[in-house]
C-alpha positions in Angstrom: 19.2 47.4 11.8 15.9 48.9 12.4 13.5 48.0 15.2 11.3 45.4 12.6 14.4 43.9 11.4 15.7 43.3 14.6 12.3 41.7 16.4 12.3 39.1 13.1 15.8 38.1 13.5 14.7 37.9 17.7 11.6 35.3 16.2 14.0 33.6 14.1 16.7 33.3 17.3 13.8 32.2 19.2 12.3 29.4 16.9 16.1 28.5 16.3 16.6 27.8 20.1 12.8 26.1 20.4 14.6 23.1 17.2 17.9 23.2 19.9 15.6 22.3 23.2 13.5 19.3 21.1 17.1 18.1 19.7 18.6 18.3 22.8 15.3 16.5 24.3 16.2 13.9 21.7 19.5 13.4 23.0 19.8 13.6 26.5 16.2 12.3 27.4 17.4 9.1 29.5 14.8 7.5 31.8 16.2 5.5 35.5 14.9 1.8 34.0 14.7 2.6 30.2 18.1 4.6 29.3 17.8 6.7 26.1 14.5 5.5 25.3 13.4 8.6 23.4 16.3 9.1 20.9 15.6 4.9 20.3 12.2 5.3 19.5 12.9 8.0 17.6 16.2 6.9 15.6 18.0 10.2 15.3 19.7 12.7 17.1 19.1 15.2 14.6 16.5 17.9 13.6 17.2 19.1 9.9 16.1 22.4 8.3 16.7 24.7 6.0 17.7 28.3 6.0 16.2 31.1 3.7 17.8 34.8 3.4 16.0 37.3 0.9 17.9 36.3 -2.2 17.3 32.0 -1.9 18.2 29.0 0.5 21.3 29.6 2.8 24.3 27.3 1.3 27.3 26.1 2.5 30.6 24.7 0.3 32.3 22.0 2.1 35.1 19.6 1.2 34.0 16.1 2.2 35.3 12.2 1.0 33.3 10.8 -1.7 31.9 7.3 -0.5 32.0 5.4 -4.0 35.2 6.5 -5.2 37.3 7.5 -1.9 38.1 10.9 -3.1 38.0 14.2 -1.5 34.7 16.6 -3.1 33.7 19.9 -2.7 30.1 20.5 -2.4 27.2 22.1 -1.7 24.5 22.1 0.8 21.6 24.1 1.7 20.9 21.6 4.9 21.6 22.1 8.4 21.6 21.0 12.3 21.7 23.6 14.9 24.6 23.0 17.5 24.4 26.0 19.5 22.9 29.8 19.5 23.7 32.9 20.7 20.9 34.6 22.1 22.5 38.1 22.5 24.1 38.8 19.2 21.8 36.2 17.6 24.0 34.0 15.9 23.5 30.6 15.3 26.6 27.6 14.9 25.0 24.9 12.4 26.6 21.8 11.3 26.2 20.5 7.5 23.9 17.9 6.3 25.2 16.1 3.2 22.8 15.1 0.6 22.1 12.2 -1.1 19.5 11.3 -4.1 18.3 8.0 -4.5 21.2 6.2 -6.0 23.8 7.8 -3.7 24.9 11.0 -5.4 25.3 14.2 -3.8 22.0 16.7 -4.5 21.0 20.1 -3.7 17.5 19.7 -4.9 14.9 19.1 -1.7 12.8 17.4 -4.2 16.0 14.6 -5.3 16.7 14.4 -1.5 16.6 10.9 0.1 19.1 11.1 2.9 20.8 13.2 4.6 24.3 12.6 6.5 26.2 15.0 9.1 29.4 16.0 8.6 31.8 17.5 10.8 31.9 21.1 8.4 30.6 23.9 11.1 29.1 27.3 10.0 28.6 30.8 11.8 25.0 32.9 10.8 24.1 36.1 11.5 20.2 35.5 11.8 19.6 39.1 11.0 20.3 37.9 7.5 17.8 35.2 7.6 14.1 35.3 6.7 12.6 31.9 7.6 13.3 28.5 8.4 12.0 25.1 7.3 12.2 22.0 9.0 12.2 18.6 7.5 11.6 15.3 8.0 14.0 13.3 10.5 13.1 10.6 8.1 16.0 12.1 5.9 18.7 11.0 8.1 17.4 7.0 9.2 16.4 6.0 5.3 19.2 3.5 3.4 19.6 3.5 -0.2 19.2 0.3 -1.1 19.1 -0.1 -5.2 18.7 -4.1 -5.7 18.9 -6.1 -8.9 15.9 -5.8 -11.3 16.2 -9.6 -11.7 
């Protein structure tokens, strides 16, 4: 790895521990009279993003249940939630985000996304492979699908 590679995967270990801090601010924010006020207010524990490497979005393959039918899936997803970073060898552990379009199927398109769910699927990344990150709306992981009758 060469000096400019390895100060951009530093800025991306950086940026990936600032999203850690705020989530962790999310979560363990309690006040003496008011408790968890902060995570209320804000309805999620959960920062999501998206991972990009030279050649397209970071994805991960996952076996997870299906929630119409009850029946174990493999699929994909290009979502994530930090869970913890290693500063020195600048690796990252990221949990997977399941998506959902708007009637409930699973979707890889960040277009068709309406919610997100975690799942308990854990991943390893080297961030010297990684050239940016996106972060996205927590709205993604407090919206329901609710499809009612047309009549």
């Amino acid at each position: 790895m060469n000096d400019m590679e390895l100060e951009h995967s530093h800025c991306i270990c950086e940026a990936l521990i600032e999203l850690k801090t705020l989530q962790d601010i999310l979560i363990n924010s309690s006040t003496k009279y008011f408790g968890p006020l902060l995570s209320k207010i804000a309805g999620v524990d959960t920062i999501p993003f998206l991972l990009l490497k030279k050649d397209g979005l970071l994805s991960h393959l996952l076996l997870d249940i299906n929630e119409k039918n009850g029946k174990r899936e493999c699929i994909e997803s290009n979502f994530f939630r930090i869970e913890s970073i290693d500063k020195e060898n600048c690796v990252a552990i990221v949990s997977i985000l399941r998506p959902f379009d708007i009637k409930g199927n699973h979707t890889n398109s960040i277009g068709k996304v309406m919610r997100l769910i975690k799942t308990p699927a854990r991943k390893e990344v080297h961030l010297s492979s990684i050239c940016a990150i996106q972060v996205l709306d927590t709205e993604l992981l407090k919206r329901r699908i609710v499809i009612e009758p047309k009549w």
